[in-house]
C-alpha positions, 0 to 999 in steps of 0.5 A, a space after each residue: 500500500 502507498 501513501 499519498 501526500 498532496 499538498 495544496 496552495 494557499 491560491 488553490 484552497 482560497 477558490 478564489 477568495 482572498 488569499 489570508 494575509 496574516 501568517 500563522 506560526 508554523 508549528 515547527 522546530 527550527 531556528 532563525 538568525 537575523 540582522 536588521 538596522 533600524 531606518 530613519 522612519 523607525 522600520 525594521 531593514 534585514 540585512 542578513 537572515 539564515 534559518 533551517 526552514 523558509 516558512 520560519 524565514 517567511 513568518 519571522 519576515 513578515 512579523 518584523 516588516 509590521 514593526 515601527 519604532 518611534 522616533 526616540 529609537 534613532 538609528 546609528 547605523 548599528 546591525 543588530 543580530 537576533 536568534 529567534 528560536 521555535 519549539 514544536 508545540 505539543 
């Protein structure tokens, strides 16, 4: 007997409907390091990402493009290097 596996996109399971935009977190195992300088209008910029899974890169991604910071957190062009890690939830 064989398995079967099929796996569907977020497109196909939509029919049509707009496409969730909000990213659950992945219930994986997995790390994600990123460096990121803070801009003059207070948004998060990546400069460097490195990670053991692309959802966890896609869902790290998105969480840090919705951050502003205020104005009191003006960059000095320092790069900033944070290592998120996840845990499978049982």
């Amino acid at each position: 007997m064989a398995l079967c596996f099929v796996v569907f996109t977020a497109d196909i399971l939509a029919q049509g409907k707009p496409a969730k935009t909000e990213i659950q977190q992945p219930n994986l195992d997995g790390l994600v390091e990123v460096s990121f300088k803070i801009d003059v209008s207070g948004k998060i910029q990546i400069v460097h990402i490195n990670s053991t899974s692309p959802q966890l890169t896609e869902y790290v991604v998105n969480k840090l493009s919705k951050i502003k910071l205020s104005n009191d957190t003006a960059p000095d062009g320092k790069v900033i290097t944070y290592r998120f890690v996840f845990k499978k939830q049982a």
